[in-house]
mmCIF file of the C-alpha atoms, coordinates in Angstrom:
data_MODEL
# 
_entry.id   MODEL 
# 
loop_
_atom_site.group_PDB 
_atom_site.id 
_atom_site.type_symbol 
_atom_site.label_atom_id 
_atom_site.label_alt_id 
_atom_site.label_comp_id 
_atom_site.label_asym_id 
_atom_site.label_entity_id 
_atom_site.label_seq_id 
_atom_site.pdbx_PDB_ins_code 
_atom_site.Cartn_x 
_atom_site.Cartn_y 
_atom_site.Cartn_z 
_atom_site.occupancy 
_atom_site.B_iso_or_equiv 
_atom_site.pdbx_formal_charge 
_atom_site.auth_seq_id 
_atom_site.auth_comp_id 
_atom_site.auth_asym_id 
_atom_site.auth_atom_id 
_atom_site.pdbx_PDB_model_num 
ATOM 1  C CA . UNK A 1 1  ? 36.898 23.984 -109.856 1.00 0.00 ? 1  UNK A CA 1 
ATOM 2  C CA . UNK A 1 2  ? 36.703 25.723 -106.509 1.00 0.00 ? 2  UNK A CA 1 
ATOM 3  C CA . UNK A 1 3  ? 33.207 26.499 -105.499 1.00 0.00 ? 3  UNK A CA 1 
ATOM 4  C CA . UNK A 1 4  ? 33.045 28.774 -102.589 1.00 0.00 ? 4  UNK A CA 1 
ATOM 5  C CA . UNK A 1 5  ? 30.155 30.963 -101.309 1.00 0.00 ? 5  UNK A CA 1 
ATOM 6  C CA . UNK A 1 6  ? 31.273 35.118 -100.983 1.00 0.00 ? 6  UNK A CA 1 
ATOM 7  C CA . UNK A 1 7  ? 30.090 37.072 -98.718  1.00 0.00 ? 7  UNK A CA 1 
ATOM 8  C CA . UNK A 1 8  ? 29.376 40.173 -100.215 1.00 0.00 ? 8  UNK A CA 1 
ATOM 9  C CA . UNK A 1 9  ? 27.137 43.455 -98.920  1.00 0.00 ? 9  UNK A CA 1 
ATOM 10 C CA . UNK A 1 10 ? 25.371 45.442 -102.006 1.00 0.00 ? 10 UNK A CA 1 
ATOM 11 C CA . UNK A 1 11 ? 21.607 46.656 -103.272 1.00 0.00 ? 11 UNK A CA 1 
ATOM 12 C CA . UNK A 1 12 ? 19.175 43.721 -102.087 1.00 0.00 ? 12 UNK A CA 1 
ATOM 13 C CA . UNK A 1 13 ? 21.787 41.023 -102.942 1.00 0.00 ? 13 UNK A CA 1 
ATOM 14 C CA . UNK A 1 14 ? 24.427 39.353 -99.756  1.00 0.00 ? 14 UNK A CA 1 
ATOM 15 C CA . UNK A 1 15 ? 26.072 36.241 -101.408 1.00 0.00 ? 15 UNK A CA 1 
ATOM 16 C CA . UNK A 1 16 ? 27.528 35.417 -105.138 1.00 0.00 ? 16 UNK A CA 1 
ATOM 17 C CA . UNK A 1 17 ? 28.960 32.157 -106.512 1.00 0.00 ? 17 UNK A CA 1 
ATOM 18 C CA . UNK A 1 18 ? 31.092 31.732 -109.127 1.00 0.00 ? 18 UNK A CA 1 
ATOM 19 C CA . UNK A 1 19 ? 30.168 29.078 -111.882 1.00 0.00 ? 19 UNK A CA 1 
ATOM 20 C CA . UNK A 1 20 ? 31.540 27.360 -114.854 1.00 0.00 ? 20 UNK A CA 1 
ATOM 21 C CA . UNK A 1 21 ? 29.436 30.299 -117.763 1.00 0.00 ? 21 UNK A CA 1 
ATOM 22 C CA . UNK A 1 22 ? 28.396 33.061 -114.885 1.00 0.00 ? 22 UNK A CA 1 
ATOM 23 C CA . UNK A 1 23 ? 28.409 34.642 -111.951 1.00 0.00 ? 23 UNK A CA 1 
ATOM 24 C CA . UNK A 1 24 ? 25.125 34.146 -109.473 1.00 0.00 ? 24 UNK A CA 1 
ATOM 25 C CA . UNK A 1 25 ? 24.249 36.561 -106.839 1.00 0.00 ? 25 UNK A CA 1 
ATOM 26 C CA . UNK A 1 26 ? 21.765 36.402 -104.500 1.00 0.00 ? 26 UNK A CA 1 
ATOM 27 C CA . UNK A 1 27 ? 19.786 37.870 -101.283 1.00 0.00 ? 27 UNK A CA 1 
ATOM 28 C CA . UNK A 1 28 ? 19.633 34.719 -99.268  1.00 0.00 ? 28 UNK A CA 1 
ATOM 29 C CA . UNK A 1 29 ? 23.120 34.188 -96.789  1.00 0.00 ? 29 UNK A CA 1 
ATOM 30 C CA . UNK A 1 30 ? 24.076 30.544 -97.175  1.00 0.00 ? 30 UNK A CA 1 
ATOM 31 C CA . UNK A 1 31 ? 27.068 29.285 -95.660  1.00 0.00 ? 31 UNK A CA 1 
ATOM 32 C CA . UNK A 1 32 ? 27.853 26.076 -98.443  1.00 0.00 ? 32 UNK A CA 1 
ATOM 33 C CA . UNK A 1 33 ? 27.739 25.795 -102.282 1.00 0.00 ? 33 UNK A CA 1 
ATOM 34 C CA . UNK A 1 34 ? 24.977 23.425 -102.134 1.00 0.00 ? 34 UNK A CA 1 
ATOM 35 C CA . UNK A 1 35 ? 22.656 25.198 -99.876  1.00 0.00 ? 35 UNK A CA 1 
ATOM 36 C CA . UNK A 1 36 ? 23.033 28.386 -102.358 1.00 0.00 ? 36 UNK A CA 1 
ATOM 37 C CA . UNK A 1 37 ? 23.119 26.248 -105.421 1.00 0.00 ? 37 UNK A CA 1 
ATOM 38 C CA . UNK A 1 38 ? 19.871 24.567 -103.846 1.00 0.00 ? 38 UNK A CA 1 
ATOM 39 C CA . UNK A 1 39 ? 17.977 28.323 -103.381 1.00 0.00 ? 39 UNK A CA 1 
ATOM 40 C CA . UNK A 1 40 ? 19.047 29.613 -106.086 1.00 0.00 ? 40 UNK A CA 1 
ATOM 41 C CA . UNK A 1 41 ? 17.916 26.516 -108.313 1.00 0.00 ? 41 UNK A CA 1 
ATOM 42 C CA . UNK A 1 42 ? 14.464 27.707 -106.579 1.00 0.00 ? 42 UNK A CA 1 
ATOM 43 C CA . UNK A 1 43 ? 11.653 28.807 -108.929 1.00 0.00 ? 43 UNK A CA 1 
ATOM 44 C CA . UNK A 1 44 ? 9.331  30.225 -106.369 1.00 0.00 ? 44 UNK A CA 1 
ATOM 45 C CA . UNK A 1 45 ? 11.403 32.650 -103.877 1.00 0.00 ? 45 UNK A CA 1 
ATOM 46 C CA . UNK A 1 46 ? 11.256 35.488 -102.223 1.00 0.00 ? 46 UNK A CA 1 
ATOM 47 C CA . UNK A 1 47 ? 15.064 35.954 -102.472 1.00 0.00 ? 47 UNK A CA 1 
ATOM 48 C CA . UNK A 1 48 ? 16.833 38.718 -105.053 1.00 0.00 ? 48 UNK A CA 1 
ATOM 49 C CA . UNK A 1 49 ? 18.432 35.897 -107.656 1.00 0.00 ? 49 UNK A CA 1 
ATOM 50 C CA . UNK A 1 50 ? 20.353 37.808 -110.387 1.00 0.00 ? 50 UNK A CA 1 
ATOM 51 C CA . UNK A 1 51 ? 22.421 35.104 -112.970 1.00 0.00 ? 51 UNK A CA 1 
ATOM 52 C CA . UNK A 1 52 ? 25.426 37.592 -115.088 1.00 0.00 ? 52 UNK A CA 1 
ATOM 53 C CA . UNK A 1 53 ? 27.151 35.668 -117.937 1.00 0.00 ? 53 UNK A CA 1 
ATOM 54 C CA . UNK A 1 54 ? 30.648 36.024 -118.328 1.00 0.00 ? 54 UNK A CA 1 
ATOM 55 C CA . UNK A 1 55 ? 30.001 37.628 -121.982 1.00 0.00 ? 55 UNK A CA 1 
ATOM 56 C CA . UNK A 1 56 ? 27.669 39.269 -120.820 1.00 0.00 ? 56 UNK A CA 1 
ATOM 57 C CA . UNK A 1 57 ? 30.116 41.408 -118.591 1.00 0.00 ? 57 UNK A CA 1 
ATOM 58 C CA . UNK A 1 58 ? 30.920 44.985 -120.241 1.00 0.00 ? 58 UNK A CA 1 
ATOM 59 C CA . UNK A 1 59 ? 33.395 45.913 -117.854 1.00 0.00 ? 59 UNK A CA 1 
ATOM 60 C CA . UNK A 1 60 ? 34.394 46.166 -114.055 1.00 0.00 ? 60 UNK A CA 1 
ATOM 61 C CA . UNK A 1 61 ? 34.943 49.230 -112.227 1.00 0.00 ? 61 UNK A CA 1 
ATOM 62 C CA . UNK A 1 62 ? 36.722 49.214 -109.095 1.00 0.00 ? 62 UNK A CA 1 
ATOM 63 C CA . UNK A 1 63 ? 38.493 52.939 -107.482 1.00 0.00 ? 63 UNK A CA 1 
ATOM 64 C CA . UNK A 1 64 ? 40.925 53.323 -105.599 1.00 0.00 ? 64 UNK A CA 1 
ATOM 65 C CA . UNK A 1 65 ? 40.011 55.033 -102.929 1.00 0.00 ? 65 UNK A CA 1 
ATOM 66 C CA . UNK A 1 66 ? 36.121 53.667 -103.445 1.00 0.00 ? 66 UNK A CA 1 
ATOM 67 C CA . UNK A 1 67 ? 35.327 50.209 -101.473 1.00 0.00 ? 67 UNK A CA 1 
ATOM 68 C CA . UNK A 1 68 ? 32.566 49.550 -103.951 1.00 0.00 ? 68 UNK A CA 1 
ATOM 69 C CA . UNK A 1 69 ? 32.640 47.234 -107.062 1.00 0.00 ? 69 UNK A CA 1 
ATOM 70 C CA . UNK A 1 70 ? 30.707 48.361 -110.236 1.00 0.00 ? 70 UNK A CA 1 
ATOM 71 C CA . UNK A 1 71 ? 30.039 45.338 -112.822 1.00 0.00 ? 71 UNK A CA 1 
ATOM 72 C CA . UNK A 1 72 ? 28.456 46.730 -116.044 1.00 0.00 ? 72 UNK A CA 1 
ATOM 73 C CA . UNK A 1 73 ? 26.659 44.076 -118.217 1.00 0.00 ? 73 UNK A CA 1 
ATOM 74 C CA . UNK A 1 74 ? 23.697 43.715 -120.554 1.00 0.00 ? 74 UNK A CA 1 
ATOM 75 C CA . UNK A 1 75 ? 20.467 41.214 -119.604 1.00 0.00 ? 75 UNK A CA 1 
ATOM 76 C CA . UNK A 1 76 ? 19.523 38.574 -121.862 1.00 0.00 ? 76 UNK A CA 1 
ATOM 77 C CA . UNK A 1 77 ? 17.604 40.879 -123.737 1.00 0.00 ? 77 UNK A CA 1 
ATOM 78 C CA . UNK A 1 78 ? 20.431 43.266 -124.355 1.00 0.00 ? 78 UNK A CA 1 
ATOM 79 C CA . UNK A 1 79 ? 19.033 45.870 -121.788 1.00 0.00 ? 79 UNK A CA 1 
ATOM 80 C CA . UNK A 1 80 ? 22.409 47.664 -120.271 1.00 0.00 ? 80 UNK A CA 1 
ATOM 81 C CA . UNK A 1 81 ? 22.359 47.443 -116.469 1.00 0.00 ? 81 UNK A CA 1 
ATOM 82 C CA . UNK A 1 82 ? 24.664 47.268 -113.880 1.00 0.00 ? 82 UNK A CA 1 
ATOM 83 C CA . UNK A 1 83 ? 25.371 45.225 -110.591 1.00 0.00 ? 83 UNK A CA 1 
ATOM 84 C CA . UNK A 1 84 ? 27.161 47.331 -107.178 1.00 0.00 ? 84 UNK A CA 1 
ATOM 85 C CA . UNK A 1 85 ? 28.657 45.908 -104.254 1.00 0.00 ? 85 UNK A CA 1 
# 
């Protein structure tokens, strides 16, 4: 599998990682996997970590004419919420 870090820009969060059961976001830039793997493995950080299961995911939203990405998806305790960028 290809592990690459994405840049992304959206609400407190500027890097995601795609992984074998989920996708990872997070506020910290990191330029490798293993640096963002690393921080986001942290249990004490200031950094915006947010971990979305792929069956978890409700549904993605992307417009046309809209640059923004909507992910809707439910927490681990079944809470809707949703993830923008």
């Amino acid at each position: 599998m290809v592990v690459k870090v994405f840049s992304i820009t959206g609400n407190k969060i500027s890097a995601f990682i795609t992984d074998i059961n989920s996708l990872n976001f997070s506020s910290s830039t990191s330029n490798s996997a293993d640096t963002f793997k690393k921080a986001f493995a942290k249990k004490l950080s200031l950094a915006t970590i947010v971990e979305i299961k792929y069956e978890s995911i409700k549904s993605i939203i992307k417009e046309d004419n809209d640059k923004d990405v909507l992910l809707n998806y439910k927490t681990f305790v079944g809470i809707p919420s949703d993830c923008q960028f």
